[in-house]
C-alpha positions in Angstrom: 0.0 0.0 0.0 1.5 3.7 -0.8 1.9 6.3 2.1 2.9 9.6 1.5 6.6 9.4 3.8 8.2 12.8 2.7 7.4 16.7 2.2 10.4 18.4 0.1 10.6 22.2 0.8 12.2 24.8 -1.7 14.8 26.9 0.8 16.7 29.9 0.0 19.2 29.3 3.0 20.2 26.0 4.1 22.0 26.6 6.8 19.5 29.1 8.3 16.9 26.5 7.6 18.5 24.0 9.4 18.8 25.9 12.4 15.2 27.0 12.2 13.8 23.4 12.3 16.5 22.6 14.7 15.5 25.6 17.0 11.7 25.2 16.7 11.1 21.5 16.4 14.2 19.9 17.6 14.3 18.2 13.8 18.0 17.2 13.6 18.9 16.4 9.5 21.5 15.0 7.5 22.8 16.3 4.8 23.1 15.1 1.3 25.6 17.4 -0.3 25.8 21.3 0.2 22.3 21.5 -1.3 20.4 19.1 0.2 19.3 17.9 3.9 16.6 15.7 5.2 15.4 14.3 8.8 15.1 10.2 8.6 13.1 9.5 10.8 11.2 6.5 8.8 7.6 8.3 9.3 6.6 11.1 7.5 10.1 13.1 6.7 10.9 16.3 6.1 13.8 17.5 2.9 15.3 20.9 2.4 16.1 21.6 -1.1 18.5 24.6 -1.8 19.3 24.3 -5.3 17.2 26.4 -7.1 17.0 24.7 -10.4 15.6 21.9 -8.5 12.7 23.6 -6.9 9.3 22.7 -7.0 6.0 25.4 -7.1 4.6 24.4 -3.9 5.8 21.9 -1.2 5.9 18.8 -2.6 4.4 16.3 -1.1 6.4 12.4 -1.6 4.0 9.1 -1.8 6.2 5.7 -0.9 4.8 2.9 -3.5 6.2 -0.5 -3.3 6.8 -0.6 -7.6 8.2 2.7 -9.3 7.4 1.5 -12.6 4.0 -0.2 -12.0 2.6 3.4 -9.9 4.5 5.1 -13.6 2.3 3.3 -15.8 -0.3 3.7 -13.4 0.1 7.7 -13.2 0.3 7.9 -16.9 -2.9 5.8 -17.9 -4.5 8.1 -15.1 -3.8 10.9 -17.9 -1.3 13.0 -15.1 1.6 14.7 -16.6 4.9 13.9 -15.9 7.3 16.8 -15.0 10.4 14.8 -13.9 11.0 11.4 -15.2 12.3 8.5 -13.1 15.9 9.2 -11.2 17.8 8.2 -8.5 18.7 9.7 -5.3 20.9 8.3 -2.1 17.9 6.0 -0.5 16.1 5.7 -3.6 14.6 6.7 -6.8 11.7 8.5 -7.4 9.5 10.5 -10.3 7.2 13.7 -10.4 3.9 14.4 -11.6 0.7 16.6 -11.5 -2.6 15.6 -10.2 -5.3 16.6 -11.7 -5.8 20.0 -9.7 -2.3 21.0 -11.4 -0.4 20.2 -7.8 2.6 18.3 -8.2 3.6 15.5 -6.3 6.2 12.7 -6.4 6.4 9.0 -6.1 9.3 7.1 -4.4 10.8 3.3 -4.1 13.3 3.0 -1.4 16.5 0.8 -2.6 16.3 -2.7 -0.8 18.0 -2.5 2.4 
């Protein structure tokens, strides 16, 4: 069954971000380059993205499916739009796409561990 298990933020300052959710929320992250930083905590996680020419609109919300392909095919035949084709990332690959309100989303498979 999919769960959404991640909210990706656009940031304009890492390093003040990470102090703000640090500060407020007591959300310790690791970070994935000078760009990138994420809590994993295995529920519902939160990623900072600094790199601008990755940013998305909105927040975007991240739905864990158990087959990458099979939820692609899936998304497609729904008629959804895919704005970011399948990559990888440390912990995973994953895809973007918009529902049909226009909001985009993404959907993840976590590498076998």
């Amino acid at each position: 069954m999919a769960k959404p298990n991640f909210i990706e933020l656009p940031t304009r300052d890492l390093a003040a971000s990470l102090v703000f959710f640090d500060t407020v929320f007591g959300m310790k992250m690791t970070g994935f380059g000078p760009t990138y930083a994420c809590t994993l905590t295995g529920d519902v996680d939160l990623g900072l993205q600094a790199d601008p020419s990755e940013w998305t609109k909105a927040p975007l919300p991240v739905v864990e499916v158990n087959d990458l392909e099979a939820t692609l095919s899936a998304v497609t035949a729904a008629g959804a739009a895919i704005t970011k084709p399948i990559f990888s990332f440390p912990g995973g690959r994953r895809f973007h796409f918009l529902d049909p309100s226009g909001n985009e989303l993404a959907a993840m498979q976590a590498d076998a561990t």
